[in-house]
C-alpha positions in Angstrom: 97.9 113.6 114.1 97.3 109.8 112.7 97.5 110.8 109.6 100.5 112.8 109.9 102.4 110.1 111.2 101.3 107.3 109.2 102.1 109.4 105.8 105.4 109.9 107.6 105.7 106.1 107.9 104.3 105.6 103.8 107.2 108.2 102.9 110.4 107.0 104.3 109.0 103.4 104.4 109.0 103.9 100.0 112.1 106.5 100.3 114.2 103.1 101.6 112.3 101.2 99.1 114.2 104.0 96.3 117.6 104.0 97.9 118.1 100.5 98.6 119.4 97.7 96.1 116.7 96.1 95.7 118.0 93.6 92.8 120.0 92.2 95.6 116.5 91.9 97.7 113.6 88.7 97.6 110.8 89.6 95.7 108.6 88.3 98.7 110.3 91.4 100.8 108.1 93.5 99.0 105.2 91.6 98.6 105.0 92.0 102.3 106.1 95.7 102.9 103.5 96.4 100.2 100.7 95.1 102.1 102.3 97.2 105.1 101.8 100.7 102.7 98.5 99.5 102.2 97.1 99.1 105.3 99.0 102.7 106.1 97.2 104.3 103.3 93.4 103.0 103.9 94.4 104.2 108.0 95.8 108.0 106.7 92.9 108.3 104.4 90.4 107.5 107.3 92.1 109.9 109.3 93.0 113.2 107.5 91.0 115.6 109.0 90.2 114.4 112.3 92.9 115.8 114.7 94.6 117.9 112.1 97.7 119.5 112.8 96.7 123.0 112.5 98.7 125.1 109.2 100.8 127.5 109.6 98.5 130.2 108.1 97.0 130.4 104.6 95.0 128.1 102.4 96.1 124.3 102.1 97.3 122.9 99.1 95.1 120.4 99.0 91.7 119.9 100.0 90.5 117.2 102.4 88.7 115.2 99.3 92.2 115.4 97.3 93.9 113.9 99.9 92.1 111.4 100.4 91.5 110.3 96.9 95.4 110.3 96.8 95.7 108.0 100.1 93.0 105.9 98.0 95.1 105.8 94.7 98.5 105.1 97.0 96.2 102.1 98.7 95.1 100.6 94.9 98.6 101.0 93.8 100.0 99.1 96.9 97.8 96.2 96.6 98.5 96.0 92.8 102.2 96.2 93.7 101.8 93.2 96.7 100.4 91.3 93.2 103.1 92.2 90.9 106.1 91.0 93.5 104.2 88.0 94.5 104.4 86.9 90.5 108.1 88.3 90.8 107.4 91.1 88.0 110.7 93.3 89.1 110.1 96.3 86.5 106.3 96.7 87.4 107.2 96.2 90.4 109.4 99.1 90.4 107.2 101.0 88.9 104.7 101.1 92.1 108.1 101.7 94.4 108.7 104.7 92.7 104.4 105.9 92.3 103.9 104.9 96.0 106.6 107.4 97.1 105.9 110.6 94.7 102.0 110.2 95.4 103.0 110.3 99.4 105.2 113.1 99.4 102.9 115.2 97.6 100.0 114.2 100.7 102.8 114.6 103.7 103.9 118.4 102.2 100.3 119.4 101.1 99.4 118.4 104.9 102.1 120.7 106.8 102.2 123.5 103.9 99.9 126.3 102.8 100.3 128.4 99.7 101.2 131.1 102.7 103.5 129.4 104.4 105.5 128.5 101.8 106.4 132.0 101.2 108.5 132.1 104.8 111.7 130.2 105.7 110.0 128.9 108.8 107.1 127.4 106.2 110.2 125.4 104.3 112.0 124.3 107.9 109.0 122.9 108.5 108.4 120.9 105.4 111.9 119.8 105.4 111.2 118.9 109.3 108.7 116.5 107.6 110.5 114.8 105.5 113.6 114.4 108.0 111.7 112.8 110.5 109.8 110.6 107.4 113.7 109.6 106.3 114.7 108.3 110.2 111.2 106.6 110.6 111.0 105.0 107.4 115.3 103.9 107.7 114.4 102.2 111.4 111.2 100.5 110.4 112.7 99.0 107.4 116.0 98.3 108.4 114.0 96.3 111.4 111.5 94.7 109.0 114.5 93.8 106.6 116.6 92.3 109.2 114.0 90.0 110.3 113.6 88.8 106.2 116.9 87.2 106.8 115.5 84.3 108.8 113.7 83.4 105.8 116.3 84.1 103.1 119.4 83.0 104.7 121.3 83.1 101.1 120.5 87.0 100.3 123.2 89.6 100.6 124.2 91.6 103.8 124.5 94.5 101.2 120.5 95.8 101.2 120.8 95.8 105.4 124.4 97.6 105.5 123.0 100.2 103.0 119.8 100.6 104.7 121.5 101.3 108.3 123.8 103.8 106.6 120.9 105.9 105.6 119.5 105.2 109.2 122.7 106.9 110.2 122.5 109.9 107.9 118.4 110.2 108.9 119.8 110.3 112.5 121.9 113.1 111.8 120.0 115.2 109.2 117.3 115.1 112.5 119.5 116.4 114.3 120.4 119.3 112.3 117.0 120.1 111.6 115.9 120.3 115.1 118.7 121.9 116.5 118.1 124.6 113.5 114.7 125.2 114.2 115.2 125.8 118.0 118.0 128.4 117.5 116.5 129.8 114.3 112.8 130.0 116.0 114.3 131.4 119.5 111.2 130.0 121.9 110.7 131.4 125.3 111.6 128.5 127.9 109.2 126.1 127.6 107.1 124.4 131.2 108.3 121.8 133.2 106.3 119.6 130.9 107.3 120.5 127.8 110.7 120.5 128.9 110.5 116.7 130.0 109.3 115.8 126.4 111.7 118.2 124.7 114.3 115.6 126.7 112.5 112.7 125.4 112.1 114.1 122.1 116.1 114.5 122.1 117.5 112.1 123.9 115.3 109.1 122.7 115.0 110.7 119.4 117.9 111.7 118.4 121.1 110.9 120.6 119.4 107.2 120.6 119.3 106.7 117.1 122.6 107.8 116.6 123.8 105.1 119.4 121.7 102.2 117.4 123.6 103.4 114.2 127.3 102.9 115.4 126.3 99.6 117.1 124.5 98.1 114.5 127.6 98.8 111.5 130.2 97.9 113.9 127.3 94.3 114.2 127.4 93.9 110.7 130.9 93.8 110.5 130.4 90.9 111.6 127.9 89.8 109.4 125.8 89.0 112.2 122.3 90.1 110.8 120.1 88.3 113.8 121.7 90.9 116.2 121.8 94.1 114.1 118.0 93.2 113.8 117.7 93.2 117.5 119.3 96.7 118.0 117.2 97.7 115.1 114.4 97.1 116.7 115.7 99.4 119.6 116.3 101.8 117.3 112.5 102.1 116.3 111.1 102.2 119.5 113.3 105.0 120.0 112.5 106.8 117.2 109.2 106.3 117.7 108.7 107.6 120.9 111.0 110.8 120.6 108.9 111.6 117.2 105.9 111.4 118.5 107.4 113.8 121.1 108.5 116.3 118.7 104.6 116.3 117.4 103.2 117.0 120.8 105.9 119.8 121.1 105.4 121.3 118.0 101.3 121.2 118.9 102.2 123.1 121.6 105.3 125.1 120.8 104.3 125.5 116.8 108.4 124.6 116.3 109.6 121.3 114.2 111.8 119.4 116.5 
């Protein structure tokens, strides 16, 4: 379950990284979120296997080994990468942005998919479960992180921060369209008392929160007011933390992608 989550992080942590304008962004940003994927990849590669979300049916993609050589080679390509933005090498240092993110989105599908799976719509809902709730974690987290980078470079543009809690909003509401697909498509049974209190959580902190953090914080940066859209940012990850790890207890115990 570490793992899952952490290669969750590594995705939409480098997704944002992708998407955002990064021209317009320090070069010390990324020396720093660099060192962040690091430490992410040595913890995923430690952990796959221990705890593992159990596949759908079918053979894995992957083995255990190729995984973690991957999580290895996404951890040497990270530290390299921390290197080539602290020397302020833009176009290498692209060039990790964009290996970091196809090497962990190969790892976070080969973890939730099986040749078998992938032959049934509910296989594919659930990979594209992954990688919604990869987008909203990696949009909070980096958003956050981002926000806080203005303290330091007070000259640099609100533009990386505006575009980075747009996508916030859209993760917010591709989530919600995914989970509100899977639970009509997949028609559970009602769940127990106790999976119902952390299907609330799960939608309500996960989802409806978001989605709250998102209007405030572009109606903040109207403003231009980047010390308090950081602050509601960082609501927003606690939030999104807690009702994703929700949705992975309930699909533990439910087998649905919320």
């Amino acid at each position: 379950m570490i793992a899952q989550f952490t290669l969750r992080l590594i995705v939409g942590i480098s997704f944002m990284w992708v998407v955002m304008p990064r021209k317009e962004v320090t070069c010390g940003f990324f020396r720093i979120q660099m060192m962040v994927v690091l430490g992410l990849s040595v913890l995923t590669g430690l952990t796959i296997g221990r705890d593992a979300v159990p596949l759908p049916s079918g053979e894995p993609l992957l083995s255990e080994t190729a995984l973690q050589v991957l999580c290895g080679l996404s951890a040497v390509i990270a530290y390299v990468g921390s290197v080539v933005w602290m020397l302020a090498r833009r176009k290498s240092g692209n060039m990790t942005v964009y290996l970091i993110f196809l090497i962990s989105s190969i790892c976070l599908a080969a973890l939730v998919a099986s040749e078998e799976s992938l032959k049934t719509s509910t296989g594919w809902l659930i990979v594209v479960s992954e990688f919604a709730t990869a987008l909203i974690l990696g949009a909070a987290m980096t958003g956050m992180l981002l926000g806080h980078w203005y303290l330091t470079a007070t000259t640099m543009s609100i533009k990386p921060l505006s575009t980075l809690t747009l996508w916030f909003g859209v993760a917010a509401g591709i989530r919600l369209l995914v989970s509100a697909t899977s639970w009509l498509v997949l028609a559970p049974e009602m769940p127990s008392s106790t999976e119902t209190v952390w299907l609330a959580l799960r939608w309500i902190a996960g989802i409806l929160g978001p989605l709250a953090v998102f209007v405030m914080t572009w109606k903040i940066l109207q403003y231009r007011n980047t010390q308090s859209a950081t602050g509601v940012l960082f609501v927003g990850v606690i939030l999104t933390f807690l009702g994703e790890l929700s949705a992975l207890l309930l699909y533990r115990s439910l087998g649905i992608p919320l």
